[in-house]
LUMTORRO-838835 format. One record per residue (C-alpha): residue number from 1; residue in three letters; x, y, z. Coordinates in steps of 0.05 Angstrom, whole numbers, plus 5000, padded with zeros to 4 digits. Example, Ala and Ser with C-alpha at 12.3 -4.5 7.8 and 13.67 -1.06 7.14 Angstrom:
<recs>
1/ALA/5246/4910/5156
2/SER/5273/4979/5143
</recs>
This chain:
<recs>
1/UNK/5346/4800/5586
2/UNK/5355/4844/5641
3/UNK/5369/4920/5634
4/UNK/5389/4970/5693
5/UNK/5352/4917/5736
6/UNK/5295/4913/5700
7/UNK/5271/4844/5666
8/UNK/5237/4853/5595
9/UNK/5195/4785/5586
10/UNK/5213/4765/5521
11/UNK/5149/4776/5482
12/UNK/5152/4849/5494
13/UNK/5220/4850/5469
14/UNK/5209/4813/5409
15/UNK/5145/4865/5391
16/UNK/5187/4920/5415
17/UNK/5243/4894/5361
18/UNK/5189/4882/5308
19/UNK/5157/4962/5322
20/UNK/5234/4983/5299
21/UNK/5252/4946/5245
22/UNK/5186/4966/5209
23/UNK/5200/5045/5223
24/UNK/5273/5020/5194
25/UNK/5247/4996/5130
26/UNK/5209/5049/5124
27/UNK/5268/5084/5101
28/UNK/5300/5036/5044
29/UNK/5272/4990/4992
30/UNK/5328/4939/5007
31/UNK/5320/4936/5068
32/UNK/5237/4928/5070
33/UNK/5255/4871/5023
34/UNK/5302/4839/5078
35/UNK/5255/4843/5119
36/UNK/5198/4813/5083
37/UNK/5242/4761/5074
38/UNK/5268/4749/5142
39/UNK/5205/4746/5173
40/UNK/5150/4719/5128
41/UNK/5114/4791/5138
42/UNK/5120/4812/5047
43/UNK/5115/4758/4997
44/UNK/5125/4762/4925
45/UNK/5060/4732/4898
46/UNK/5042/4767/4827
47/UNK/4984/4749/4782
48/UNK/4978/4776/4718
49/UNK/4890/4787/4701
50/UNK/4856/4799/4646
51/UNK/4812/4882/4659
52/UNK/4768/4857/4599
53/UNK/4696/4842/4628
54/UNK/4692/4756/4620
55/UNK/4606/4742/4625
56/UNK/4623/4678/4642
57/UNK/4662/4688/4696
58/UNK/4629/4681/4767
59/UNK/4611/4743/4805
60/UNK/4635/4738/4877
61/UNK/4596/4778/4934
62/UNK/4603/4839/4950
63/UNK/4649/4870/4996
64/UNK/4659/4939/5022
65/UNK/4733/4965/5016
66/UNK/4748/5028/5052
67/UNK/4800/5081/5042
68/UNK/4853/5116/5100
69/UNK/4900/5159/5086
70/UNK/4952/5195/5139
71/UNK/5012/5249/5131
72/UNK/5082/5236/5186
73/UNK/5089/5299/5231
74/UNK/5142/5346/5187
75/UNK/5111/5330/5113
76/UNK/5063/5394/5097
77/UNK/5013/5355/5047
78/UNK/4941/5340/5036
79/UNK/4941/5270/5033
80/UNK/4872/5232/5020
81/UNK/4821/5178/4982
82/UNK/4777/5215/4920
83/UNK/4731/5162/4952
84/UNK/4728/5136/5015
85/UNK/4691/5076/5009
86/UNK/4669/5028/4952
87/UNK/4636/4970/4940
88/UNK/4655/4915/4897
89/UNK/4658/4838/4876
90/UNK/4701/4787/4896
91/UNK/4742/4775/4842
92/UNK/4730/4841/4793
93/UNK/4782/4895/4784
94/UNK/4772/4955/4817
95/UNK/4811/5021/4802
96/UNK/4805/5090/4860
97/UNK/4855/5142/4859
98/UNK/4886/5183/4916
99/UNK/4904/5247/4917
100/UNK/4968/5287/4950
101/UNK/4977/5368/4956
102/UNK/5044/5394/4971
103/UNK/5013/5458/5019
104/UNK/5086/5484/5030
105/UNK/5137/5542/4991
106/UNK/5189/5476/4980
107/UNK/5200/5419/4942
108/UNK/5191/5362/4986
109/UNK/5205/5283/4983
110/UNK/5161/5231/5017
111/UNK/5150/5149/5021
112/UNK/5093/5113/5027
113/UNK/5071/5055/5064
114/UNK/5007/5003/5062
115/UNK/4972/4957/5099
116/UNK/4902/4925/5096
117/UNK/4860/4917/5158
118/UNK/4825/4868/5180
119/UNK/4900/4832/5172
120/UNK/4891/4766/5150
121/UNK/4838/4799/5099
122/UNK/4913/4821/5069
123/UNK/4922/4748/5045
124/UNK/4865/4760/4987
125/UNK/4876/4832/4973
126/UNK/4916/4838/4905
127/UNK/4936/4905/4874
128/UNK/4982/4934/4821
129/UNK/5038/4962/4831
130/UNK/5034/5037/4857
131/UNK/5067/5099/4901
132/UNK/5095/5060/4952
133/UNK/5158/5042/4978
134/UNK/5196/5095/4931
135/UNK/5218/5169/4936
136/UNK/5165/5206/4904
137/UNK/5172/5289/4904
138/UNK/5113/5339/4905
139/UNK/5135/5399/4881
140/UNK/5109/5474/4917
141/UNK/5039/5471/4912
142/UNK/5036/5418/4864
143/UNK/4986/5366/4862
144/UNK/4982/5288/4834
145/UNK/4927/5234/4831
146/UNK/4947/5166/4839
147/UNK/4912/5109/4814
148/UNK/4905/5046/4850
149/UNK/4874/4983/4814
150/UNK/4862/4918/4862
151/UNK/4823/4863/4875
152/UNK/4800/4815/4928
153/UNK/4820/4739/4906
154/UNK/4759/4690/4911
155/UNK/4795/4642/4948
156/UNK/4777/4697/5008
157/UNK/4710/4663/5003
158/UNK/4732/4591/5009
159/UNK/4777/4612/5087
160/UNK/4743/4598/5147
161/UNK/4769/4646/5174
162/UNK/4756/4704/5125
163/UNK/4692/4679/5092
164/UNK/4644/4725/5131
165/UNK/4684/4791/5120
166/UNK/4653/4845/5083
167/UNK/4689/4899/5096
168/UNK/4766/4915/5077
169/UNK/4803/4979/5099
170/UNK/4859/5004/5051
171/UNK/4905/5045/5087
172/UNK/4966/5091/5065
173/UNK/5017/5127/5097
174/UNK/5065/5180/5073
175/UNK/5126/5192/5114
176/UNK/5178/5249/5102
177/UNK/5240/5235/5072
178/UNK/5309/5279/5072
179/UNK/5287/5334/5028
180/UNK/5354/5359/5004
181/UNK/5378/5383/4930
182/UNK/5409/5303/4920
183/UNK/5346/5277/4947
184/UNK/5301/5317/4908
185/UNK/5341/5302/4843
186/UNK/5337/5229/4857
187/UNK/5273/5233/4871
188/UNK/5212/5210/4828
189/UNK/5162/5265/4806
190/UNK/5097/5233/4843
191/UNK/5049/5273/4795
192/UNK/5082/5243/4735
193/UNK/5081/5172/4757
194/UNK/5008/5178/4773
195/UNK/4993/5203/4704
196/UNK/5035/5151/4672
197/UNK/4999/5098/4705
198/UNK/4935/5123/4704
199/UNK/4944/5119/4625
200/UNK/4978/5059/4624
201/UNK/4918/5026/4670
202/UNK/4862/5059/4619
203/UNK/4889/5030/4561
204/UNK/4912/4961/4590
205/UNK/4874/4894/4571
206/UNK/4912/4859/4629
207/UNK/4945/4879/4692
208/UNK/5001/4854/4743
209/UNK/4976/4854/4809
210/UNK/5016/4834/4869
211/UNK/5005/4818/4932
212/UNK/5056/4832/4987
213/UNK/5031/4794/5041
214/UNK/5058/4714/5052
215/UNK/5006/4666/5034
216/UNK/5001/4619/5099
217/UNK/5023/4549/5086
</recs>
């Protein structure tokens, strides 16, 4: 493809394509779902595990998971890990909670996104469901705790190519979203849905988790 004389090799192109569609999905559930689809980046791979503590069940190593958090230019919040790092076992259920601040005089409506780093690490790295991918308002100087409850599948042990990791970044993003009197009534309170679920996770026996990265074949 050439443009105003210019040849774009085709690899640049192609990431060039990829860089937008991902700001694009940003912006609708649908079409992240499309997406996923289309390309192989999401999966739909859901496990439903037992938060009851099983002494027979073996005790994987340990790995370090660390937590990032970042704000989009325009959205005035605090946005950040209660902890930034922990340590856990392969295999055990592990619940942290971040926290957002809405510093401004307005209501205001944001997304989130995820992603785990190192990448492939993503394969293994199971969580329930949580603030992302849907509206969620803050109102003026309101503040809400979400909890997030994950854990690293074993079979992260048994990959020769992720066997020796031992340190897992979990990073979120929070983008700003049309902020307008529809939007806001649409919107989902973001300090209710992290109380809700941070009952509903303290009193569970058993949780969903999902992981929204395709398995490779």
């Amino acid at each position: 493809m050439k443009i105003r004389g210019t040849s774009i090799p085709p690899l640049a192109l192609s990431a060039g394509l990829i860089a937008v569609a991902t700001m694009a999905v940003i912006y609708s559930p649908t079409l992240y779902r499309m997406f996923c689809e289309a390309t192989g980046y999401g999966g739909t791979v859901t496990v439903t595990r037992s938060l009851k503590e099983v002494p027979s069940s073996p005790i994987g190593p340990v790995v370090k998971v660390r937590f990032d958090a970042n704000v989009s230019p325009g959205l005035d919040w605090s946005f950040g890990p209660v902890e930034k790092e922990v340590e856990v076992n392969v295999g055990v259920p592990k619940t942290i909670f971040y926290r957002a601040v809405n510093n401004s005089s307005e209501t205001l409506v944001g997304r989130a996104t995820y992603n785990v780093t190192p990448g492939i690490a993503g394969y293994y790295f199971n969580k329930t469901d949580c603030f992302c991918f849907s509206e969620q308002k803050l109102e003026p100087g309101e503040s809400a705790e979400m909890p997030v409850m994950f854990f690293i599948d074993p079979e992260m042990m048994d990959d020769m190519d992720t066997k020796s990791i031992r340190t897992v970044t979990l990073s979120y993003t929070f983008f700003k979203l049309n902020s307008d009197e529809d939007a806001i009534a649409a919107a989902n309170s973001l300090k209710e849905t992290g109380d809700t679920r941070a009952r509903e996770l303290s009193e569970a026996t058993s949780a969903e988790f999902t992981n929204n990265v395709q398995r490779r074949r």
